[in-house]
N, C-alpha and C positions, 0 to 999 in steps of 0.2 A: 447487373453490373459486374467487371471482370474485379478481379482482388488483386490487390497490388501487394500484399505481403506484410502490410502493416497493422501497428498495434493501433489502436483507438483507446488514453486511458481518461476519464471521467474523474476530475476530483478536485481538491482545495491545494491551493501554495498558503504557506503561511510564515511572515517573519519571526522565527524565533530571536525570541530576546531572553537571555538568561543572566541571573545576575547569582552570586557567591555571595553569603553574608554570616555572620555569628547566629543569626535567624530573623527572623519576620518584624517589621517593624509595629507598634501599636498605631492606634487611630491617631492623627495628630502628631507622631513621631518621625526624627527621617533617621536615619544609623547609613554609616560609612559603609561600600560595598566592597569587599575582597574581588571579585572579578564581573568584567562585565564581555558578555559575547552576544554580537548578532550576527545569523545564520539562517540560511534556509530551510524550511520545513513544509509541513502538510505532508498528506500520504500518499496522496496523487502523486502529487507533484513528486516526492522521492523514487515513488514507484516509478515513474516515467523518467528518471534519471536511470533509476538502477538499470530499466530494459535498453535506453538506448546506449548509456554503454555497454553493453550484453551485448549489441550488436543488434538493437532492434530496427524497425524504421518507424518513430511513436510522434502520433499528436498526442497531445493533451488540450483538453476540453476544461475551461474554466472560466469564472469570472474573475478581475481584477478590478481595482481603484486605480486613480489618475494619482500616481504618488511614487514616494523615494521609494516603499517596499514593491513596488512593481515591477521598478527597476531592478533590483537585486531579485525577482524572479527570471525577468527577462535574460540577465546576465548569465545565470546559472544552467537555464537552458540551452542558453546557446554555446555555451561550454560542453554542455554535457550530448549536443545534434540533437534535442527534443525540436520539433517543432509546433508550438503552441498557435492554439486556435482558440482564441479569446475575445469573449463581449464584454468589453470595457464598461465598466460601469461608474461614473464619476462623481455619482451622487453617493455613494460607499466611499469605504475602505480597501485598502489590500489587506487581510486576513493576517493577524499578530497573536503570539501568546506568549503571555509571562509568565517568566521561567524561575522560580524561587529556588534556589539549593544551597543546603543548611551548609556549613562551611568544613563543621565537625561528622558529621552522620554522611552526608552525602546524597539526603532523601529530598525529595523537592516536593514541591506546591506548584499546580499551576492553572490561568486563565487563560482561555482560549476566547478569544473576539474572531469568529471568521471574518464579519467584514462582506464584502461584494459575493462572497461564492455561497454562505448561508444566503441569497438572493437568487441559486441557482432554480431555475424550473422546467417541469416539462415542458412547456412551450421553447426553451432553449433547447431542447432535442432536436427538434425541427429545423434548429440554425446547426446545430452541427453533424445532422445525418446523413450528408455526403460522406465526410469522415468514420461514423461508423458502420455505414452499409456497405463501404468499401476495403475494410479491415477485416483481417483471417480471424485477431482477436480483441475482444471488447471486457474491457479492466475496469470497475467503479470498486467503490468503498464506503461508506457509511456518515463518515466525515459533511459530507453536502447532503440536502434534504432527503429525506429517502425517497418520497417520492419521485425526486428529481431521477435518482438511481435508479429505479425501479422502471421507470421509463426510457432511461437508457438500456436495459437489461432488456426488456421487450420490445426496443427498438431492433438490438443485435439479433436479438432471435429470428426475428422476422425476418431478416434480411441473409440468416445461416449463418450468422459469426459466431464464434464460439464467446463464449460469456465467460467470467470471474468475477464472481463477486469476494472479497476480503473483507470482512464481518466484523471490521473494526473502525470507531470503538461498538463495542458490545452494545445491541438491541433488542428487542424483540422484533421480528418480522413475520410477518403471513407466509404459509404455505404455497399460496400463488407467486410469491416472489420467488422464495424459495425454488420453484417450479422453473422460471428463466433461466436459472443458474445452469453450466453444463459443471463448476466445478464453483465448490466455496471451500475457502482457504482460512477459516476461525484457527485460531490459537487452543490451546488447552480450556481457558477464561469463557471467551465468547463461545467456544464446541457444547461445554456447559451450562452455559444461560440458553441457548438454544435448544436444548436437549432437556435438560433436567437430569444430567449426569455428569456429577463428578469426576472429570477426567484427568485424573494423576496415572496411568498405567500405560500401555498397548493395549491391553482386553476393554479397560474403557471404554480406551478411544475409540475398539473397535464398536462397542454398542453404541457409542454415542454416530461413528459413523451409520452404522446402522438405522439410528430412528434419523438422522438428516436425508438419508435415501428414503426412508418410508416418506418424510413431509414434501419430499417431490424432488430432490436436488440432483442432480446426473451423477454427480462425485464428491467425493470431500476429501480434503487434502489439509489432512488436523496437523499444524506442525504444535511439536515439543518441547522446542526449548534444545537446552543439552544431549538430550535424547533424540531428536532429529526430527522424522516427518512420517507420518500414515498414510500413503493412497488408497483411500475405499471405495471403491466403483460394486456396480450389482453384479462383478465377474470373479473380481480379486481383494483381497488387502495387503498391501506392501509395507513393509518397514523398513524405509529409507532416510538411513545412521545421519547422525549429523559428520562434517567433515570438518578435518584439523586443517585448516592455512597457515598456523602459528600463534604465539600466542593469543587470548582475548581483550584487547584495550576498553571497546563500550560497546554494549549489544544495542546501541539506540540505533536505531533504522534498519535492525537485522532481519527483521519480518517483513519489511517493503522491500529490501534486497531478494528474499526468495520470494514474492510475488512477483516484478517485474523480471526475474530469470525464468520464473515460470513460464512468463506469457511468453517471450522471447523464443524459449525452446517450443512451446507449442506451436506459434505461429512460423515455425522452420518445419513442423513437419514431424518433430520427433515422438513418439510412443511419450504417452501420459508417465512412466517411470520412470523414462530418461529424462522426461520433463522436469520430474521431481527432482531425481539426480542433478539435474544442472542448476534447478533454484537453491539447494543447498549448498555448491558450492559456491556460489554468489553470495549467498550469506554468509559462510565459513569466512571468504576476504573478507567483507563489510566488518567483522567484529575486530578485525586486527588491527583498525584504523578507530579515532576517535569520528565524531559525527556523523551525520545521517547523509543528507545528500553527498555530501565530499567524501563519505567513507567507499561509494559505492565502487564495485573494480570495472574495472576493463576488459573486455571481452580475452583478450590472451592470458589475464590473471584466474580468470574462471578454466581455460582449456588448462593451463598448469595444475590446478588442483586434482582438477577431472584423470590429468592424467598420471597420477602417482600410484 
């Protein structure tokens, strides 16, 4: 099959419902709420916003319910030029989590119910491997069954797509998964549950990139935090800073912003450092904005960073 230049990303949408209170109510009790917000979410799903305004050309691969939060995915995507490929599932849900945050601290609590995409499987690889056999690159996350990932991960392979796997939330995975990866993109958190190494440093991260190359993985791309991002391939290890857009408003979707800038610039073509380079200014915008999908920029906001 010939490649059309686009991204393939694999993963959950989910309705964030967040609510503000003095704190949590007891069994039996209801307490007044200080604010109430619903929004979109899931990783996939943000991820596949951040790249196609990047300037990607992105399906996404999901399941959904027959309901109002379906719609406020559908809306968002098409705002955002994702075009979603989706098995309706109408005996589920659309995917929601409650969102608790203490009114004073600012720490929250939360339920996640996926709904129709914790229903995803690998026989649903097979309904959407046109999609990913014909994509430069192929993007999952942990979020949807793993197996289900894991089969998209060795679907892409098979077919020469370049793979990413984003390592969140934090699991344990096999070696053979591992092994599909041409790049995993874990945080600090998950670099270390992976590893058995504590990664607060560069030198860490370098050992912790280290034993993820020895478990089979092509790269790893440990982002930092405030500190930025490690590219460790079996040739180099790069340390690529984080970048200033302007102030910090909320880092909430900052690490689906430089994963979907990743894929972006990979599937254009660019060297895995420039690649990097471009995910972190993607990220740099994302934080100067409040929320996760809305927060993501737009492709000329990313070239303005890039070019300072």
């Amino acid at each position: 099959m010939s490649k059309t230049g686009s991204i393939a990303i694999l993963g959950v949408f989910m309705a964030d419902t967040s609510y503000r209170a003095e704190r949590l109510p007891r069994i039996g009790e209801t307490l007044p709420g200080k604010s109430f917000v619903l929004g979109p979410g899931g990783k996939g799903s943000n991820q596949a916003v951040a790249a196609a305004r990047a300037g990607g050309n992105v399906s996404f691969l999901t399941r959904l319910g027959d309901d109002a939060f379906a719609d406020i995915a559908f809306s968002v995507w098409r705002e955002a030029g994702v075009r979603p490929v989706i098995i309706p599932d109408p005996d589920s849900y659309t995917g929601a989590a409650f969102i608790f945050i203490d009114d004073a601290s600012g720490d929250n609590a939360i339920i996640i119910s996926p709904g129709a995409a914790a229903r995803i499987t690998p026989v649903d690889i097979w309904a959407w491997a046109p999609q990913i056999d014909n994509a430069d690159v192929f993007v999952t996350q942990l979020e949807q069954p793993v197996d289900a990932a894991r089969a998209g991960l060795a679907r892409a392979r098979r077919a020469g797509v370049t793979t990413i796997l984003n390592t969140a939330p934090a699991t344990d995975l096999s070696d053979e998964m591992l092994a599909l990866c041409d790049y995993l993109t874990p945080n600090e958190t998950e670099a270390g549950q992976l590893t058995g190494i504590a990664v607060d440093s560069l030198d860490s991260a370098r050992r912790a990139g280290d034993a993820l190359l020895k478990r089979g993985a092509g790269a790893a791309l440990i982002t930092l935090g405030e500190r930025g991002a490690l590219l460790h391939t079996p040739d180099t290890s790069e340390h690529v800073p984080a970048l200033d857009a302007g102030p910090v408003v909320e880092t909430t979707g900052a690490g689906d912003a430089f994963n979907g800038g990743f894929a972006v610039a990979l599937g254009e073509g660019r060297s895995p450092l420039d690649a990097a380079r471009f995910a972190a200014a993607t990220a740099a915008v994302s934080v100067t904005r409040p929320g996760a999908a809305a927060s993501m920029p737009k492709r000329e906001e990313i070239e303005a960073v890039l070019a300072r």
